[in-house]
N, C-alpha and C positions, 0 to 999 in steps of 0.2 A: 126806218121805223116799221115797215112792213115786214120786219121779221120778229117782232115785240107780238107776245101773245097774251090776251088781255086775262086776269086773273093766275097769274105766272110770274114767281121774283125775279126782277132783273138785278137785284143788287149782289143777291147771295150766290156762290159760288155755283152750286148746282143749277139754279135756277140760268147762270151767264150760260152755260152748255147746251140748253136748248135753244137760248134765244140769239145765240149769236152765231154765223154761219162758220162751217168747218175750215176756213182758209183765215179768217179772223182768229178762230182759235188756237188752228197751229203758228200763225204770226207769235202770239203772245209765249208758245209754250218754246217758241225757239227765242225770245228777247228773254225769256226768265231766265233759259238755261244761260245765253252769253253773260245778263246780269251774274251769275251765279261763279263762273269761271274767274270774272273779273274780280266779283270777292275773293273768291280766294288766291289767286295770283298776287291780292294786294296784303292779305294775311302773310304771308308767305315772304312776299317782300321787307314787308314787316317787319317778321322775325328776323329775318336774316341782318335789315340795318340795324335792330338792337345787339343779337349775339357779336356783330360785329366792332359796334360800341365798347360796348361791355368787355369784347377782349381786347381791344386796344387798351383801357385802361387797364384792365392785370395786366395786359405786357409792359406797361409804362409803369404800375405802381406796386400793385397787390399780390404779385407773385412770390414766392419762397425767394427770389432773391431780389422782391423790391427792397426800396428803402426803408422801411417801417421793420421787416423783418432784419436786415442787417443793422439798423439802430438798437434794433434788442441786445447788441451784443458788440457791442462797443465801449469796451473800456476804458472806465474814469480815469487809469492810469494812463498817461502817455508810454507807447511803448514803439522802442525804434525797430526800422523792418531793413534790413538787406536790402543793398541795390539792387532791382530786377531787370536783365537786360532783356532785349531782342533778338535774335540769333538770326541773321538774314544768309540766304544764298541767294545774292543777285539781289534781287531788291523785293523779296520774297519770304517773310517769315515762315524758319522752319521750326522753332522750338525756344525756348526761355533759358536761360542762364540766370540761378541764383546765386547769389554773392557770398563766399565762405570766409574770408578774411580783410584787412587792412590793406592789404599790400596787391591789390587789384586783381584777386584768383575768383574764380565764379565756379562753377562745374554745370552742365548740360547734359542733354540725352544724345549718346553720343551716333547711334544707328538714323537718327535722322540729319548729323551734320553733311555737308556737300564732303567728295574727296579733297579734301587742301591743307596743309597747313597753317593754311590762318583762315578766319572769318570776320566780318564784321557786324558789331553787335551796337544795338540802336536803346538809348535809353525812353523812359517813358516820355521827357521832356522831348525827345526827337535827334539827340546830341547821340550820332555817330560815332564810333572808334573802332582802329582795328585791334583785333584779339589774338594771339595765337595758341596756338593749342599744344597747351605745355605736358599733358598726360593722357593714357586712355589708361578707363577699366574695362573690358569687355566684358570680364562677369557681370558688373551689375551694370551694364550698357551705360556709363558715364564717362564724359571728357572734363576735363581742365583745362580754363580757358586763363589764358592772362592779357587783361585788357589793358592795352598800353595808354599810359600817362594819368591812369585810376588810383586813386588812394583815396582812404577816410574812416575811420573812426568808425569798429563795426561794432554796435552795443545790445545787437538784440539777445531774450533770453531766450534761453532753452529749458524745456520742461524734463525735469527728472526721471521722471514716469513716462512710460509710451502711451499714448492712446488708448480709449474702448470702444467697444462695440456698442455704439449708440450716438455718443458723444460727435458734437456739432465742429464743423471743419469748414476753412475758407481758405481761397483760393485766386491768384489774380486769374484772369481769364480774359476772353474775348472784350474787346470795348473797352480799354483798360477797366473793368471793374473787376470787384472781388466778387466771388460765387461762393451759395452757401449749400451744402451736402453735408450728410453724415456718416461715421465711420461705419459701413456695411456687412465688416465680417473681421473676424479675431487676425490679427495680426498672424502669418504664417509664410511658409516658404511657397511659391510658384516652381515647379519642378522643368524642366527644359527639356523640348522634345522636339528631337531633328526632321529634317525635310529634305527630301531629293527634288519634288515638285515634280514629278510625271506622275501620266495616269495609265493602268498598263490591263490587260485583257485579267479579267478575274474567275475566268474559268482556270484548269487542272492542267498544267502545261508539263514535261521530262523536257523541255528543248530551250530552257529560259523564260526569260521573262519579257516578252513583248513591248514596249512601248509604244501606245495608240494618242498620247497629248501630252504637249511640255506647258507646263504653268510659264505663263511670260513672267521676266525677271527673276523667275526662281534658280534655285543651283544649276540644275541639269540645264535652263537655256542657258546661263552664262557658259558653263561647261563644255557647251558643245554638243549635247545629246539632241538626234531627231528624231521624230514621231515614226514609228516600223524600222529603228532600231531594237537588238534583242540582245539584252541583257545575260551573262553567260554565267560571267565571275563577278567577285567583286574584294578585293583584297586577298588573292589566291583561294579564296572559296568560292566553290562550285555552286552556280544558281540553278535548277531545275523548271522553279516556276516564279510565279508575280509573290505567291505569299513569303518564300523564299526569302526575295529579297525585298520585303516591307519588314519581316522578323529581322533581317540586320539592322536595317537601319535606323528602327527601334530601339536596338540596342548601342547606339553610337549617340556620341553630342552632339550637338549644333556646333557650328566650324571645324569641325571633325575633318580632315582631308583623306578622302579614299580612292582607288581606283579602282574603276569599273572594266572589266573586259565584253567588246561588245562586237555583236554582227550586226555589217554592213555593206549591203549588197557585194553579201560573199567573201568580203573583207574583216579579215579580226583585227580591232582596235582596241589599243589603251588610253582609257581618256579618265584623266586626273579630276577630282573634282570636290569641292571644299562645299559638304553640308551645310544647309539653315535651319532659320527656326521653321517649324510646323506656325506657323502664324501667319505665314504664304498666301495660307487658303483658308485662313479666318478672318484674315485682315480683308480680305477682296469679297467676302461675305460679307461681311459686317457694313462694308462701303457701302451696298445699298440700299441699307436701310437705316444706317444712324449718321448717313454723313463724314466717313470717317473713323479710323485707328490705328493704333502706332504699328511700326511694320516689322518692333520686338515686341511680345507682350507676355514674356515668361521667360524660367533660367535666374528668379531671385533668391537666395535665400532667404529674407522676409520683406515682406511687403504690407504695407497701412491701406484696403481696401475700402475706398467710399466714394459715395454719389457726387461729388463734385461734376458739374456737365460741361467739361474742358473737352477743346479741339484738339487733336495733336501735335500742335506745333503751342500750346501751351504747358506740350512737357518739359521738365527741368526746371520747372516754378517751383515755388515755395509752395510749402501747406499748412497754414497755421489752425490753433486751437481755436476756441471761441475767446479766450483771453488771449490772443495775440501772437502768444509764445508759435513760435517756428517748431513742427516736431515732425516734417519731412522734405522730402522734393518726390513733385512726382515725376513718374516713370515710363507708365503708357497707359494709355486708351486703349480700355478694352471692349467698350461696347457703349450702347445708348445709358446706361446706369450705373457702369461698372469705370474707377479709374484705380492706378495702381500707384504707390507711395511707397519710394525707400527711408524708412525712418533716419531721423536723423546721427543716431550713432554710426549707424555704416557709411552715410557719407564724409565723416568724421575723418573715419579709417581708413576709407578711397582715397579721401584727399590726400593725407599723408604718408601714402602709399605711393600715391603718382608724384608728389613733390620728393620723394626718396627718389625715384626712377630716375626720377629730369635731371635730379644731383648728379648723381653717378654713370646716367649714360655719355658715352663721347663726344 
């Protein structure tokens, strides 16, 4: 009390400052600030259990492909859908198989099958069978698969008309659910553009073309090409430098097979070697930041591009309309928004393309 000055507020703020001693004061001015921290540490927290709330149920309910938005579109009419298999390597989904007839034929993406002649492919109920692989098309990257001891009654429709740009598209996907997206861009061809898959000095070279990095899994490492090997020839023409030989190969297909003539340590080599896609090194891009995509992803004559948010081994599923009707199979992933659908006339004429083959080959 002998620090209380008589005629002096003690209650008002100003008035505490004279009457209370400077070690009391800083006491209080350091309990306000930790008070103060602890508010907002608890705001904070706060927020975070609501946001976190709140997207649990959109992931559960209210998203573009909750239930509410796929009941929108759900037609009054029963309409039958294709068997959709599972395509395993090992015990490992690599891609979907949709069902094109009666007589147990499906077709798949065929650049993600394992190398073998048969596979086995798992229904949604969990009912295993093996399949084998009655045709390829490489143009438009699809197999034919025939699943042994499969029959039934295949009655879905097909829509007359192709697709539009705007128009609402579903898709089996992940979790067995359907996913909903829309068609993204007018129906067009994907053009095909080859890959060597090295990376080579891009300065002005007369002595070839250098090789400084081999893309793993791409042509040149299957091929056999090492990093500070130098590129000379390449199908009896003469390489000078790196740009050289980027303009051939620009002008060559994907599985093109050419021969490279090459220095190595002082040794000249002919080493054979069968082009890819340029997709190499958009696919390994893309990996890191959307999770994944197919390891074709061009080379079609036309393709039905839309936002369906399929994984890669979701390709060769079906793609139906908002009413049902089947009007592709997709093809590949090509990016976080982007997926690729061969309409359904071309798979048509794949099919009976490859079922012509399998006739007539020995």
């Amino acid at each position: 009390m002998d620090n209380l000055t008589p005629g002096k507020s003690n209650w008002f703020f100003g008035g505490l400052e004279e009457v209370l001693p400077d070690k009391t004061w800083a006491r209080i001015h350091r309990y306000s600030f930790y008070l103060c921290v602890v508010m907002c540490l608890a705001v904070v927290v706060i927020k975070a259990y609501m946001q976190y709330s709140l997207g649990q149920q959109l992931m559960e309910r209210y998203r573009a492909n909750g239930w509410q938005t796929l009941t929108a579109f759900t037609s009054s009419e029963v309409v039958d859908e294709p068997a959709i298999w599972e395509v395993l390597s090992g015990a490992e989904p690599v891609a979907l198989a949709t069902e094109v007839d009666s007589a147990g034929f499906a077709v798949t993406k065929l650049s993600e099958l394992p190398d073998a002649e048969s596979v086995t492919v798992r229904s949604p109920a969990g009912e295993a069978r093996p399949a084998r692989i009655a045709g390829q098309d490489r143009a438009l990257d699809l197999a034919l698969l025939r699943v042994s001891g499969w029959s039934g009654e295949l009655s879905y429709r097909v829509p007359v008309d192709s697709v539009a740009l705007g128009d609402w598209v579903l898709s089996p996907g992940q979790e067995n659910r359907d996913w909903l997206g829309v068609v993204s861009a007018v129906t067009r061809e994907i053009k095909a553009k080859a890959a060597l898959g090295v990376l080579m000095h891009n300065y002005p070279s007369f002595n070839g073309a250098r090789i400084t990095q081999i893309v793993p899994d791409s042509p040149a490492f299957h091929g056999g090409l090492l990093a500070g090997d130098t590129v000379i020839g390449v199908d009896e023409r003469r390489i000078k430098n790196a740009g050289q030989l980027v303009d051939y190969i620009n002008e060559c297909r994907p599985e093109k097979q050419i021969v490279l003539n090459v220095f190595r340590d002082n040794e000249r080599l002919s080493i054979p070697i069968r082009l890819g896609f340029d997709t190499i090194f958009q696919r390994r891009l893309s990996e890191r930041f959307t999770g994944g995509a197919s390891e074709r992803q061009n080379g079609f004559t036309k393709v039905i591009q839309h936002t369906v948010p399929l994984a890669p081994s979701a390709m060769g599923g079906p793609l139906f309309n908002a009413q049902g009707e089947i009007v592709g199979v997709n093809i590949a992933r090509v990016d976080r928004v982007t997926t690729y659908a061969l309409p359904w006339y071309l798979i048509e004429a794949s099919v009976a393309r490859m079922k012509l083959d399998s006739i007539e080959a020995p």
